[in-house]
C-alpha positions in Angstrom: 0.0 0.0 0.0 3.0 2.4 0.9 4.5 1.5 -2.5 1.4 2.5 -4.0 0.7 5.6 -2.3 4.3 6.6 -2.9 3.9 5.9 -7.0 0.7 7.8 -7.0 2.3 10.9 -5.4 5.3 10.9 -7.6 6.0 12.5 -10.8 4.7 12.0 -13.9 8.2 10.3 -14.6 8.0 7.5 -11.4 4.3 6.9 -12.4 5.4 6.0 -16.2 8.5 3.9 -14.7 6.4 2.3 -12.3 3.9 1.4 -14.7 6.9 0.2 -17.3 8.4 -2.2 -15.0 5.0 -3.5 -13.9 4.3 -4.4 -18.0 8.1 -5.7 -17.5 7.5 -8.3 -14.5 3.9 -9.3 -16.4 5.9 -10.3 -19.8 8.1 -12.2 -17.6 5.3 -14.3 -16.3 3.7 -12.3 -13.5 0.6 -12.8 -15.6 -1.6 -10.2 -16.1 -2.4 -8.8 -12.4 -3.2 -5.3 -11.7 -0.3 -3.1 -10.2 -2.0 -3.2 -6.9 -2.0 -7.0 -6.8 1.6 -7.1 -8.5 2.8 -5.0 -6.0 1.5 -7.0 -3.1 2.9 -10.0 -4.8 5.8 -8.7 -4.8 5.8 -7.2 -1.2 5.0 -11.1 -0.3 7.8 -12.3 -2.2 10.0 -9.9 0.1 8.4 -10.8 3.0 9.1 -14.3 2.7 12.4 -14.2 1.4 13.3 -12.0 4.4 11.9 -14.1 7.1 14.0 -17.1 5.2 17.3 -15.2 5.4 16.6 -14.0 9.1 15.8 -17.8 10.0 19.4 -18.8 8.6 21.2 -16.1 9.8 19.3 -17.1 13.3 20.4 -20.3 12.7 24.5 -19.3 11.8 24.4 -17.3 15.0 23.7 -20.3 17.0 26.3 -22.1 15.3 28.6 -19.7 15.8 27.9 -18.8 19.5 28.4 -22.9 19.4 31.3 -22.7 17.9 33.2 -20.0 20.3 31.6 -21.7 23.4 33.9 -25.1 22.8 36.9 -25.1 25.3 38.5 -28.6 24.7 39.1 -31.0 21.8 36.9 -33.4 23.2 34.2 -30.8 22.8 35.2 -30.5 19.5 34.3 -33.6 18.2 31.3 -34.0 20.0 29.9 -30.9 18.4 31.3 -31.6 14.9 30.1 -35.4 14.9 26.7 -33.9 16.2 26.8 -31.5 12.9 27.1 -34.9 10.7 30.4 -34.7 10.5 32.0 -38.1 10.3 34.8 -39.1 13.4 37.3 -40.4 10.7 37.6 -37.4 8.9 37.7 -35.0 12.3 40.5 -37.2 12.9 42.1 -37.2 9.4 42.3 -33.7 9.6 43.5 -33.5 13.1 46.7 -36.0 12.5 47.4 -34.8 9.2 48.0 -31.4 7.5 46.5 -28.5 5.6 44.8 -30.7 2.2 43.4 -32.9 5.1 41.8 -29.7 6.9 40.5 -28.0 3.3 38.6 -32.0 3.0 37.5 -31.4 6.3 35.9 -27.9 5.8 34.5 -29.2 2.3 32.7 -31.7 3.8 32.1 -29.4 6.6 30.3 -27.3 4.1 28.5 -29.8 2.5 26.4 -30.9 5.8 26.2 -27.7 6.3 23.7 -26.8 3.8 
């Protein structure tokens, strides 16, 4: 509604650009809605995606706060075995050297997601 209320007050110009990236977004399949209903489409879009990055960035602050809180290499382990990491390769990496850590923190990354 705020978008709306903001195009109508606008200049001439904003009201014709508005109005050319609404006839934009339709071509690309938003289908034929009205700019009112496009623009709440759209605001939903936002809405969601927003609430999806704030529940992962939610999620990476846990992780890290999990992360900093570990004070022993037995903690360690039991916190990257409970993130699906397997033993063998927290161990691999631990006795061996830097192309054993990058496998660990590819695989690392891959659980991750």
């Amino acid at each position: 509604e705020l978008a709306l209320k903001a195009v109508q007050q606008g200049t001439p110009e904003i009201q014709a650009r508005f109005h050319e990236l609404v006839s934009e977004a339709q071509q690309k399949g938003a289908g034929t809605l009205p700019p009112e209903q496009a623009v709440h489409g759209l605001a939903d879009r936002l809405k969601e995606q927003s609430a999806k990055t704030q529940a992962k960035l939610d999620r990476i602050d846990a992780s890290m706060k999990q992360l900093e809180s570990i004070s022993s290499p037995e903690e360690f382990l039991k916190v990257m075995t409970a993130k699906g990491l397997p033993p063998e390769a927290l161990h691999k990496a631990m006795t061996g050297g830097e192309e054993e850590w990058k496998e660990l923190m590819a695989t690392a990354m891959q659980h991750h997601r």
